[in-house]
C-alpha positions in Angstrom: 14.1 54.0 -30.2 10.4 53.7 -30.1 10.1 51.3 -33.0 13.0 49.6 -31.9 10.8 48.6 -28.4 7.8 47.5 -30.2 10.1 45.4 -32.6 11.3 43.7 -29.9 8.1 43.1 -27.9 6.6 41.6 -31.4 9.5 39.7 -31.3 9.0 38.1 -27.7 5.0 38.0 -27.8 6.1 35.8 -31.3 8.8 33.6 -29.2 5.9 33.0 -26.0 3.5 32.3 -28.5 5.7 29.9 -30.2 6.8 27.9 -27.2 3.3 27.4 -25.9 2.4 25.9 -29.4 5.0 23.3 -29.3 4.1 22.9 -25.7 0.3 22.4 -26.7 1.1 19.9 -29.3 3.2 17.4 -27.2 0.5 17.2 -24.2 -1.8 16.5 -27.2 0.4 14.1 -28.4 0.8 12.2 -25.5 -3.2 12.1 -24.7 -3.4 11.1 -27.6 -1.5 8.3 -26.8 -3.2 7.6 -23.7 0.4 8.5 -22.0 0.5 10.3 -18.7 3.5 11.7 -16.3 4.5 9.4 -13.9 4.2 12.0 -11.2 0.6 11.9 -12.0 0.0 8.3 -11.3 -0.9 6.4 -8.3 0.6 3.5 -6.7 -0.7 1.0 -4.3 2.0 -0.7 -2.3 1.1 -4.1 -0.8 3.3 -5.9 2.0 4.2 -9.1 1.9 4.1 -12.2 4.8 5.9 -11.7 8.2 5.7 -7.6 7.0 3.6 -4.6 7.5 3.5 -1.0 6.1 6.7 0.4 7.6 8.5 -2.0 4.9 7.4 0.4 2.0 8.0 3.7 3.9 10.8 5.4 2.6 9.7 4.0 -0.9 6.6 5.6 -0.2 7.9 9.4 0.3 10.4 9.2 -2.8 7.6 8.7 -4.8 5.5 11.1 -3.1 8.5 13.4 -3.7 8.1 13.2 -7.4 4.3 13.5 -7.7 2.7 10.7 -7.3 -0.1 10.0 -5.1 1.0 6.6 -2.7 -1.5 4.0 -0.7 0.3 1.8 1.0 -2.1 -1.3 2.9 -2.2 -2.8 5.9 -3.4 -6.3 5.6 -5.3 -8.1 8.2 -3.2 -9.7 11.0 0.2 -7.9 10.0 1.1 -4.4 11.4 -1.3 -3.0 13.9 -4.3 -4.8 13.0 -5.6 -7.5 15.6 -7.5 -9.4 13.6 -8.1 -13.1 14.2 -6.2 -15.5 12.2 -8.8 -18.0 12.4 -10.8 -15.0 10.1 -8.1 -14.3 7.5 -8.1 -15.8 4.3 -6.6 -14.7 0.8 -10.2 -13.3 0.1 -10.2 -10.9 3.2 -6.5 -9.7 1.8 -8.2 -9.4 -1.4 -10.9 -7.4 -0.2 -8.8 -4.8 2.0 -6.9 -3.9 -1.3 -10.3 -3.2 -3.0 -11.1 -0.8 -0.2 -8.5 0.6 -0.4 -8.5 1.5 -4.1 -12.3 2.4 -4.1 -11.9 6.3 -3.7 -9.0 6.4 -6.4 -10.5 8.3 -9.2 -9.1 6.5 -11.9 -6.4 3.4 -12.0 -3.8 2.7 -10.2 -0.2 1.1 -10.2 -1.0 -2.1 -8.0 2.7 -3.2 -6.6 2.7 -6.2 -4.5 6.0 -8.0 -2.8 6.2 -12.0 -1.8 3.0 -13.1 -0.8 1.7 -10.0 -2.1 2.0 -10.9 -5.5 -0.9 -13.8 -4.9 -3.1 -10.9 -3.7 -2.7 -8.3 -5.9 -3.5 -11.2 -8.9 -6.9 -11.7 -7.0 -7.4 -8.2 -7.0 -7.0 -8.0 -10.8 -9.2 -10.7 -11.4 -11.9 -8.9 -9.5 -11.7 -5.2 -10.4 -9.9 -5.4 -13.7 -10.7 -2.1 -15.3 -9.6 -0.6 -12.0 -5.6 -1.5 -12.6 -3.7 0.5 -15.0 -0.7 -1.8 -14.2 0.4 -4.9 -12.1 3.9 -5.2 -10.5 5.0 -8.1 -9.0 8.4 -7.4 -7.0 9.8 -10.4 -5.7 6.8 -12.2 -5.7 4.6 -15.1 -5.9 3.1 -15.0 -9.4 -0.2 -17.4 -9.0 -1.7 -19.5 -12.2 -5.7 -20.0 -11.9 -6.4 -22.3 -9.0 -2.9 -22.0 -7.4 -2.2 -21.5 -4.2 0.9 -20.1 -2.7 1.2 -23.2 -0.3 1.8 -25.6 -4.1 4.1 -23.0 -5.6 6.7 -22.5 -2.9 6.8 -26.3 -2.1 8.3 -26.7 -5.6 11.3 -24.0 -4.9 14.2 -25.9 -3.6 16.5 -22.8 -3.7 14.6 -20.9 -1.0 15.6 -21.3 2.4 12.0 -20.4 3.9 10.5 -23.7 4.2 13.3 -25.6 6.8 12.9 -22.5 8.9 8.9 -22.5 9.5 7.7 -23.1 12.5 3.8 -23.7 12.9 1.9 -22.8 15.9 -0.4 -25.6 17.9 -3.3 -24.5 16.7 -1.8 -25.0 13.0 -3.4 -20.6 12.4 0.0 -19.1 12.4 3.5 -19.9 10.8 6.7 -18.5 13.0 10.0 -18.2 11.4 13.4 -18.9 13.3 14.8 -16.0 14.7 18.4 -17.3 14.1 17.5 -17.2 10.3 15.6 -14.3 9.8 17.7 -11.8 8.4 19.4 -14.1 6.6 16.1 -15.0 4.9 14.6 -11.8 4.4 17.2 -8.8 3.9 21.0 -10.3 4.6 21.8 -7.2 2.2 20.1 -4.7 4.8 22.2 -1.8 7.4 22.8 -3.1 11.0 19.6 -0.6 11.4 17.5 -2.1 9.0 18.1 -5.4 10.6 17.1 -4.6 13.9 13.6 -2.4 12.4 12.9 -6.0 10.7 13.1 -7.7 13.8 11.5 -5.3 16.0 8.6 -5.0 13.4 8.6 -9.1 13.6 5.2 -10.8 14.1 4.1 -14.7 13.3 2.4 -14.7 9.8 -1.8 -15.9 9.6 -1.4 -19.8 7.9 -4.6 -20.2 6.3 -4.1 -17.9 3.4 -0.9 -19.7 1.9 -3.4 -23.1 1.5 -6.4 -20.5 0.0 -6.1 -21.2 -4.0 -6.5 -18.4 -6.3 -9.3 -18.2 -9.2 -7.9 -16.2 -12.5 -9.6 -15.7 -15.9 -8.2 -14.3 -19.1 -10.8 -12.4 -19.6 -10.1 -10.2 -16.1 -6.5 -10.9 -14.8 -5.4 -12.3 -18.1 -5.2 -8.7 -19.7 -3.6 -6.7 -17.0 -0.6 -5.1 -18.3 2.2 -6.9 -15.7 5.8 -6.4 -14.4 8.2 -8.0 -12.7 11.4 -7.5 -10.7 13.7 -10.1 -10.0 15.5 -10.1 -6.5 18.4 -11.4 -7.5 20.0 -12.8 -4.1 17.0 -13.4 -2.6 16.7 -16.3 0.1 12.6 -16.6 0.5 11.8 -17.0 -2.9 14.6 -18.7 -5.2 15.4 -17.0 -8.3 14.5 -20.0 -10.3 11.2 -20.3 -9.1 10.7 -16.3 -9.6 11.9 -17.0 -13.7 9.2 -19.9 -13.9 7.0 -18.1 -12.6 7.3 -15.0 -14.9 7.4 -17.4 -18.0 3.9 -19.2 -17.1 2.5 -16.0 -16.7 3.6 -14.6 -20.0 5.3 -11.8 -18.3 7.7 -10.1 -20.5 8.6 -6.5 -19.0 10.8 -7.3 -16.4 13.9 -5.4 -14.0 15.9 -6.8 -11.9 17.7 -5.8 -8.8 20.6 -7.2 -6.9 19.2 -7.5 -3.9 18.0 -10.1 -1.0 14.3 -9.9 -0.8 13.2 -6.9 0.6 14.7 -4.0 -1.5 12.7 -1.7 -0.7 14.3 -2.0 2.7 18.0 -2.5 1.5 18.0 -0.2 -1.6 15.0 1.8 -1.8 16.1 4.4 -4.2 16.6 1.7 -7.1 13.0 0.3 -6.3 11.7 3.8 -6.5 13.5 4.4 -9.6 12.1 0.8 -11.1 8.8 2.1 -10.0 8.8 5.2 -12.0 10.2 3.5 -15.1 7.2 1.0 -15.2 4.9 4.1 -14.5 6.7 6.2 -17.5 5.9 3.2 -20.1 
């Protein structure tokens, strides 16, 4: 009986020491690779115009749920900051991203929606060894010396333009409230509707006319994504496939969704999100 314990013990110490090999040798494999779980990545979520960090909310604590560590920012003149429009540009966007990044030990998964999409390409361009990866989600993808003012007056799908409504003092851009929804997240639940319009505020003006500058040798090599909204009403889908082709993007998703997904179907943005992260 006695031998017949210690046979068996050999042969579970044997079976432990066995797993814990294989174990080893996969996690050496994939650092080897340069490969990491996506629950140990972190994102940075970026708002687009007419938006403000409550958009990326429920996005945010899905992915928190699995792991990962989630910055969402709030850029000048949207949410709760007062700032002046007369004092926001593309550059101070730009900047407020950096800040944000600067404790991150490490890189980070820089996601940015709409208007987004021009900062988050200025943000490459100035802190490229920071970004491990660059995800544009319905967004404006920027060529050097673009601005987003020259590349949405070429999209004749979207129906943003018509329903702009400048302020006197030209520093702020108003959409019409009849066409909001419409615009922005026609796809959305009678209670995402009304959060969209109760979260509404006029959009700064001078950072659609503020051109970006882009090298090869900084926001040329960031590894980028993109994910089509495929009914989307603010930025036509034509535009969005131009746009990925002059940027040599060529890992793309695509959701069937207005242009705020993260508000209509968060769940498939999250899961988008932890696919480009797993790659």
């Amino acid at each position: 009986m006695q031998t017949f314990k210690i046979t068996q013990m050999k042969k579970l110490i044997y079976s432990l020491l066995l797993v814990m090999t294989v174990v080893t040798v996969v996690q050496c494999q994939s650092m080897a690779k340069g490969k990491t779980a996506p629950s140990s990545k972190t994102f940075v979520l970026v708002h687009g115009a007419w938006q403000a960090p409550y958009v990326w909310q429920t996005v945010k604590s899905e992915l928190k749920k699995k792991g990962c560590s989630v910055i969402v920012v709030e850029l000048p003149g949207h949410g709760a900051d007062t700032t002046f429009p007369a004092k926001i540009s593309m550059d101070a966007y730009r900047d407020k991203v950096i800040s944000a990044i600067s404790p991150v030990k490490g890189k980070v998964i820089l996601v940015g929606h709409s208007m987004a999409g021009m900062v988050i390409s200025a943000v490459a361009e100035a802190i490229p060894d920071r970004i491990e990866k660059l995800v544009y989600l319905g967004a404006y993808v920027p060529a050097n010396g673009q601005s987003l003012l020259a590349l949405a007056s070429v999209d004749k799908e979207s129906m943003l333009g018509p329903n702009l409504i400048p302020s006197a003092d030209k520093l702020t851009l108003d959409v019409k409230k009849e066409n909001l929804i419409n615009i922005f997240c026609a796809d959305g639940s009678d209670n995402i509707k009304s959060e969209l319009l109760a979260n509404y505020r006029a959009e700064p003006a001078i950072p659609f006319t503020n051109a970006v500058t882009l090298t090869g040798d900084n926001f040329g090599k960031a590894d980028k994504y993109y994910i089509y909204t495929l009914q989307d009403h603010a930025i036509g889908g034509s535009l969005q496939k131009q746009m990925v082709a002059a940027a040599g993007i060529s890992k793309t998703y695509s959701l069937d969704s207005s242009h705020c997904p993260f508000l209509s179907m968060p769940s498939q943005v999250t899961a988008v999100l932890l696919k480009i992260a797993a790659n």
